[in-house]
N, CA and C of each residue as an Amber inpcrd file, in Angstrom:
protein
   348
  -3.2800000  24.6260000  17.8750000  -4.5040000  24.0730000  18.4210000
  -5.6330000  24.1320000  17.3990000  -5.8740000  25.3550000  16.7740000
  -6.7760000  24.9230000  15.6950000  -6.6300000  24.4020000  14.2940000
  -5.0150000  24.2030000  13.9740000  -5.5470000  22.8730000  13.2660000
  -6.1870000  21.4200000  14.0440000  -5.9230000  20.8990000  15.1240000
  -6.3390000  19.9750000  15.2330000  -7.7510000  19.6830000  15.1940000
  -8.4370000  21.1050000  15.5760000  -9.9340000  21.5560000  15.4870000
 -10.7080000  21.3240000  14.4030000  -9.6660000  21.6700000  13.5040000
  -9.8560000  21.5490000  11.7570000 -10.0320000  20.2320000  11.3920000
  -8.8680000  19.5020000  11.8900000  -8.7550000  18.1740000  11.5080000
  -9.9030000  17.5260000  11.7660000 -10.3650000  17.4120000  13.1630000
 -11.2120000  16.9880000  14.1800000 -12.6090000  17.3860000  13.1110000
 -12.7550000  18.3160000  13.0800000 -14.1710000  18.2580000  11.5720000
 -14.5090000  18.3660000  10.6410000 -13.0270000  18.1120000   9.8650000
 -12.7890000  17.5220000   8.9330000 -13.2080000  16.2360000   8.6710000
 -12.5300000  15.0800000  10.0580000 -13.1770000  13.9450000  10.3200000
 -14.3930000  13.5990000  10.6720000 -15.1580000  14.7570000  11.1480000
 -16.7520000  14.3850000  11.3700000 -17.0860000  14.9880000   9.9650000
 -17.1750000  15.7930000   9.2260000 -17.9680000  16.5910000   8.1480000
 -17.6700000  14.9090000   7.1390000 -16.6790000  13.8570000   7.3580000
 -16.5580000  13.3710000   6.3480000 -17.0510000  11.9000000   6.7950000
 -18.0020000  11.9760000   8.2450000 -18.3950000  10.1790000   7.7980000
 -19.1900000  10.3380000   6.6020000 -20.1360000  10.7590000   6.4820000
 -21.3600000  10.2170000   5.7440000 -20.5460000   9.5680000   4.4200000
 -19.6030000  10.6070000   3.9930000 -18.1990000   9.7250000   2.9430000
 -18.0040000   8.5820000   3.2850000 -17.3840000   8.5570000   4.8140000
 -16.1470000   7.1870000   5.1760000 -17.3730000   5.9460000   5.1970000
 -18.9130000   6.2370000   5.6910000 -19.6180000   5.8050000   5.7680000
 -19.8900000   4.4590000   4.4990000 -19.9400000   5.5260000   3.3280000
 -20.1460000   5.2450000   1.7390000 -18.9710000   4.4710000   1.2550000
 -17.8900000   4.9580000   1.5810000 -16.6750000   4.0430000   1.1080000
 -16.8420000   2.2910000   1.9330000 -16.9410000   2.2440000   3.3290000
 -17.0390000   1.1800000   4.2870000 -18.0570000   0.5140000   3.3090000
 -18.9550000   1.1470000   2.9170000 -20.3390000   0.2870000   2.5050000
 -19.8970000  -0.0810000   1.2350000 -19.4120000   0.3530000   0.3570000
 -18.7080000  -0.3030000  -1.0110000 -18.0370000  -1.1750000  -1.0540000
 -16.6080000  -0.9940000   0.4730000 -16.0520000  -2.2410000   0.3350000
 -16.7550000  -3.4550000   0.7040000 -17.9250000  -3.1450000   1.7500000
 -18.7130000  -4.8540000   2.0710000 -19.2000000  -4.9030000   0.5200000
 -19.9960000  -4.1140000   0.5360000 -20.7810000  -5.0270000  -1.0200000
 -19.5670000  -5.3350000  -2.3090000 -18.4860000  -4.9400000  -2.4540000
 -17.5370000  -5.3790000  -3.3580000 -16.5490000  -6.6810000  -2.9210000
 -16.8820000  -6.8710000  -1.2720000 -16.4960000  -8.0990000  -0.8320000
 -17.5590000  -9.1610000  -1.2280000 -18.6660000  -8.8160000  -0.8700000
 -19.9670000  -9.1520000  -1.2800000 -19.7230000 -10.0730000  -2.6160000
 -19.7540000  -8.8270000  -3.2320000 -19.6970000  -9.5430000  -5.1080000
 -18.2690000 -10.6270000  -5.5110000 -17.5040000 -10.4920000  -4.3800000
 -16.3050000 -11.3730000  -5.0460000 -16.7770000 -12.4390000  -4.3140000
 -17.6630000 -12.4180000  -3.1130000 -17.9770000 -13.6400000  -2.5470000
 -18.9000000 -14.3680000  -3.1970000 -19.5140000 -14.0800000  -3.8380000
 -21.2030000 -14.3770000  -4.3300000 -20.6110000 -14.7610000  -6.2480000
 -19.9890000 -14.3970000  -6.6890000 -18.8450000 -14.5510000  -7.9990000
 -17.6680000 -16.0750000  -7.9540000 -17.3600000 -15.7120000  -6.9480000
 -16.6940000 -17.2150000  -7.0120000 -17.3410000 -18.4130000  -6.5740000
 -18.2180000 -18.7000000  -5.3980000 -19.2710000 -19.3220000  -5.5140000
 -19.7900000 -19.9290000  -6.8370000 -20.0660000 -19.0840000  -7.3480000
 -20.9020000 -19.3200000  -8.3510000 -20.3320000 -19.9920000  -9.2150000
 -18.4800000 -19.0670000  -9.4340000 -18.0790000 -19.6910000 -10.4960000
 -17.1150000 -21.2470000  -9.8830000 -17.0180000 -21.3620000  -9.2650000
 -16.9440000 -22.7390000  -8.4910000 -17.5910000 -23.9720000  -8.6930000
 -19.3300000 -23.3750000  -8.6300000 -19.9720000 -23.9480000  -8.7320000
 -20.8500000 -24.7400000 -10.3980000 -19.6420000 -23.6340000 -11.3530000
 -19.9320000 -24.2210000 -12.7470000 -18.7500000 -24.8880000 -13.3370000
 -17.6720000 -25.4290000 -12.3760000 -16.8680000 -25.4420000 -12.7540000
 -15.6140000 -25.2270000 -12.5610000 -15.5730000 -23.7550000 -12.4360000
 -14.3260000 -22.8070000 -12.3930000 -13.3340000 -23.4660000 -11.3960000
 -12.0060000 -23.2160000 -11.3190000 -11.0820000 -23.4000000 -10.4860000
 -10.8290000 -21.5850000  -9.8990000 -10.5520000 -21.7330000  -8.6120000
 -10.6380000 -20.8920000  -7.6360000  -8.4380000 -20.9510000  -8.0000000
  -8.0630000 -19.6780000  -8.2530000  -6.9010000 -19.1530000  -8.7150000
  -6.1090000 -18.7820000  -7.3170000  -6.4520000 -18.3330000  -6.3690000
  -5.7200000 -18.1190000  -5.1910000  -5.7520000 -19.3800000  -4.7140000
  -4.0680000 -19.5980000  -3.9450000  -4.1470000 -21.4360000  -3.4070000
  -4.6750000 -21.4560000  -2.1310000  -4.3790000 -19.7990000  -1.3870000
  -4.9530000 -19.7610000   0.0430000  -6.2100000 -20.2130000   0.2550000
  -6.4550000 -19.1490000  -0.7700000  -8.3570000 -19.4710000  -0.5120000
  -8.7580000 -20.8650000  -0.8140000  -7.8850000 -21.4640000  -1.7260000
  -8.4720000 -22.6830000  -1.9040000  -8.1220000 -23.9600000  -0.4310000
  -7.1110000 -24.0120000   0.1300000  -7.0450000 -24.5350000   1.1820000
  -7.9060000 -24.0570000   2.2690000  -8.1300000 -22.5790000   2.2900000
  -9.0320000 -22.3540000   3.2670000 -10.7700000 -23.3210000   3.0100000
 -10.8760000 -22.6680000   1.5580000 -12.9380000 -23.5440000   1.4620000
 -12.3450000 -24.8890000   1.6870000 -11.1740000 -25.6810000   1.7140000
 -11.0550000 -26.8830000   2.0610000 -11.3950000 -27.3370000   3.0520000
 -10.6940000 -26.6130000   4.0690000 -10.5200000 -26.9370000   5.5860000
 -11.7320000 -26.2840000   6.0810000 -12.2710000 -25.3330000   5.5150000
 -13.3070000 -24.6270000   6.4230000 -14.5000000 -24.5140000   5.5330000
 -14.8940000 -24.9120000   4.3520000 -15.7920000 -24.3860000   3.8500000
 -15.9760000 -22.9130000   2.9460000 -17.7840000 -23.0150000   2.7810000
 -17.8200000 -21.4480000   2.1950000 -18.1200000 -20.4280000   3.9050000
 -18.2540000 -20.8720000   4.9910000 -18.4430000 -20.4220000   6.4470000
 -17.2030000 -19.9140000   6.6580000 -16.2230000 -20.7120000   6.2200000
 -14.7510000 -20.2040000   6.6400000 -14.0860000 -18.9340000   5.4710000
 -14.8430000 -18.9990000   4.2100000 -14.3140000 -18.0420000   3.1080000
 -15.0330000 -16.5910000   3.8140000 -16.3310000 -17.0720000   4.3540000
 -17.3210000 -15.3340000   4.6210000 -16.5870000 -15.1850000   5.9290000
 -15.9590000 -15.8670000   6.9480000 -15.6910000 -15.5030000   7.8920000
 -14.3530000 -14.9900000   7.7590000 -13.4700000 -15.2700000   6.7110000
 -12.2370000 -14.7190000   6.4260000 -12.4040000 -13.2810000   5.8130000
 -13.2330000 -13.1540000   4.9310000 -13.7840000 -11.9440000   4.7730000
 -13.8050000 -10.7320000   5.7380000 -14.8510000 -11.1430000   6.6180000
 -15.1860000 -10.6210000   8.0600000 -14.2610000 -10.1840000   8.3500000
 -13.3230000 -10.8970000   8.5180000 -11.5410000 -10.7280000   9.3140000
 -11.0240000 -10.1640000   8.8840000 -10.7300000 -10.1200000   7.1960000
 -10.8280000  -8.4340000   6.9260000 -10.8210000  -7.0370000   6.6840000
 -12.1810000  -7.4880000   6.9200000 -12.7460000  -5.6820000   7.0960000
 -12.7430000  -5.6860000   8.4780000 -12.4970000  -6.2450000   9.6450000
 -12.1490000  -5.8310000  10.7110000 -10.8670000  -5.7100000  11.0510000
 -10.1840000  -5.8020000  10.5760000  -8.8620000  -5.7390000  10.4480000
  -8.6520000  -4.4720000   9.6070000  -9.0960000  -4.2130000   8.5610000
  -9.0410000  -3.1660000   7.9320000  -9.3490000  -1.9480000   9.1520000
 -10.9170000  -2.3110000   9.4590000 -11.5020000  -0.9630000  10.1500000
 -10.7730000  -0.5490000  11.5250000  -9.8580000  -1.3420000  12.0990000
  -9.0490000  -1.0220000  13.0330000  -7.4330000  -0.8470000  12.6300000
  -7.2500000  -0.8780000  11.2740000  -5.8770000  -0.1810000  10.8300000
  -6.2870000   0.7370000  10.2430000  -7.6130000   1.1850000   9.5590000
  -7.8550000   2.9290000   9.8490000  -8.0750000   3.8010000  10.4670000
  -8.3110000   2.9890000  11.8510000  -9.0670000   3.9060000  13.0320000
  -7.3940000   4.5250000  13.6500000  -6.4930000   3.5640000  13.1490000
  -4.9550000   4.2780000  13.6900000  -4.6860000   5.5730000  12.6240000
  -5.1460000   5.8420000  11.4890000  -4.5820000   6.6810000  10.8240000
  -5.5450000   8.0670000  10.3460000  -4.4630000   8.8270000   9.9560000
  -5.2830000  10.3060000  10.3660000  -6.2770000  10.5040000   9.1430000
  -6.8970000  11.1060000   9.6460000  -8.4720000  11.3750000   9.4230000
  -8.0320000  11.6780000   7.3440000  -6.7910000  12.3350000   6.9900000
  -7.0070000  12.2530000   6.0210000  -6.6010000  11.2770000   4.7780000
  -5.7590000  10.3020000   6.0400000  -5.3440000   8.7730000   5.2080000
  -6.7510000   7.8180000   5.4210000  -7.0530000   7.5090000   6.1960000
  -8.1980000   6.8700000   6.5220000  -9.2230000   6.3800000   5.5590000
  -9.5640000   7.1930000   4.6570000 -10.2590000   6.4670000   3.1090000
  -9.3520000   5.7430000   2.1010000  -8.3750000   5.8090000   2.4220000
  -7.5670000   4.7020000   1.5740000  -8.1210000   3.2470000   1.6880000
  -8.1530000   2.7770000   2.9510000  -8.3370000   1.8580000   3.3130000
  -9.5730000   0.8660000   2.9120000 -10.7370000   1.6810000   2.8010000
 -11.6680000   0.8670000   2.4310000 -11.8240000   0.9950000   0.8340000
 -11.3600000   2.1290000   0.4480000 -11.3870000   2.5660000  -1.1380000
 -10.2920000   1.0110000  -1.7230000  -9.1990000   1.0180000  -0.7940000
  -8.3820000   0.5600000  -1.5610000  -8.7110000  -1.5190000  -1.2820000
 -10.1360000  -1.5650000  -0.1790000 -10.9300000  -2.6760000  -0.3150000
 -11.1160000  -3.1850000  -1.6820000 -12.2200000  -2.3070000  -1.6010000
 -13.4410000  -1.5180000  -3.3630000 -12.6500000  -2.0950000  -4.2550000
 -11.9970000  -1.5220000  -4.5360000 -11.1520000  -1.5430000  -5.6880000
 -10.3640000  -2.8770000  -5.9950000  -9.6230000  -3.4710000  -5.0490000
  -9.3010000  -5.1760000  -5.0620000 -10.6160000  -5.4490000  -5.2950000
 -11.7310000  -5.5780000  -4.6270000 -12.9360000  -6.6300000  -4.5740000
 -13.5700000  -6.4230000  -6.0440000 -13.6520000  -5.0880000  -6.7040000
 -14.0310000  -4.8440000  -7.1490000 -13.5860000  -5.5690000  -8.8260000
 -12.6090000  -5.3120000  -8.8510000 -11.5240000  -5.7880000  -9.8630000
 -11.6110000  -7.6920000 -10.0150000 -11.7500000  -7.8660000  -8.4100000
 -12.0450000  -9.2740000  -8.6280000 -13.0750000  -9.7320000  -9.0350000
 -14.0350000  -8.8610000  -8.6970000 -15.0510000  -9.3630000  -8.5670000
 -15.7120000  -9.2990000 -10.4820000 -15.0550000  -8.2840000 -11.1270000
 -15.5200000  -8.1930000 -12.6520000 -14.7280000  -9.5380000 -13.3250000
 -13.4010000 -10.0440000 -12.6440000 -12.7220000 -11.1260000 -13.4350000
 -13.8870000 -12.4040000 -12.7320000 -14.2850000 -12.0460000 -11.7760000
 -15.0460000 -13.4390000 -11.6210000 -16.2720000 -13.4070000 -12.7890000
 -16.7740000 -12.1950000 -12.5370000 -18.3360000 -12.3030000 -13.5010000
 -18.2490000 -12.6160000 -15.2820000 -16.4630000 -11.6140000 -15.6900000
 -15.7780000 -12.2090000 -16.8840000 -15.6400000 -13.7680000 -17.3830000
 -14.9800000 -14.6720000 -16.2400000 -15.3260000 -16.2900000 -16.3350000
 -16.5790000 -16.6520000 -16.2110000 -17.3840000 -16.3300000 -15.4780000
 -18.8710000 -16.8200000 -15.4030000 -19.7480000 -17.0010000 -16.5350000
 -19.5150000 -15.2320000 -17.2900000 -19.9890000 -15.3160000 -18.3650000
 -19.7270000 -16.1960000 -19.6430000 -18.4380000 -16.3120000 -19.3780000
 -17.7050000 -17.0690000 -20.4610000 -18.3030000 -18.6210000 -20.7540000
 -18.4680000 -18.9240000 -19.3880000 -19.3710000 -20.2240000 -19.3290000
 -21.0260000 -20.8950000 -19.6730000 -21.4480000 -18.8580000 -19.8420000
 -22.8780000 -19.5390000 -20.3160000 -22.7290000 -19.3390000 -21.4040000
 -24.4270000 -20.3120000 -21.8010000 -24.3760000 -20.4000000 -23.2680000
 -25.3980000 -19.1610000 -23.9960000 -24.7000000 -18.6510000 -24.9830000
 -25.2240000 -17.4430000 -25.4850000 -25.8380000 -17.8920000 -26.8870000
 -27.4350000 -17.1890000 -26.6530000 -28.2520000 -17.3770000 -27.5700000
 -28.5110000 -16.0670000 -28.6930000 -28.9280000 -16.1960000 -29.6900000
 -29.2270000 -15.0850000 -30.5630000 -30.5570000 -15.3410000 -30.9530000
């Protein structure tokens, strides 16, 4: 019984964490959203075919709303797992978005013109 006690505030002592991780993965969804846009918009060809049939059929409304889908999807396949798997999930957001999101800003840059 008292591990579960343990566990149990373990999992509270650690939102303000799970809190911080959740909030990294929006803004690293954020930046891959706001990155391809952009680089779309100079040009670039969009490398995933999904996504590209999706802004087809649906727009950039349908890319943020796929997004949405998710991290809600995410936040209810961590709410199944125990308190000390549970940061995987958005860490392991972060880290895709994140990764994408530097290869997007990598092409972007590539495209402007650099002065001395």
């Amino acid at each position: 019984m008292s591990t579960v006690v343990e566990v149990s505030r373990a999992g509270e002592m650690d939102k303000p964490k799970m809190d911080l991780w959740w909030g990294l993965a929006v803004l690293t969804g954020l930046g891959d959203l706001v990155t391809t846009r952009i680089g779309l918009q100079l040009g670039l060809e969009e490398g995933n075919h999904l996504i590209v049939l999706l802004l087809e059929a649906a727009g950039w409304a349908g890319f943020t709303l796929f997004k949405i889908a998710i991290l809600a999807g995410a936040l209810l396949f961590a709410a199944k797992l125990s308190a000390e798997k549970r940061p995987a999930v958005p860490l392991g957001l972060a880290a895709t978005w994140s990764l994408v999101t530097v290869i997007n800003t990598i092409h972007v840059a590539a495209l402007l013109p650099v002065t001395l």
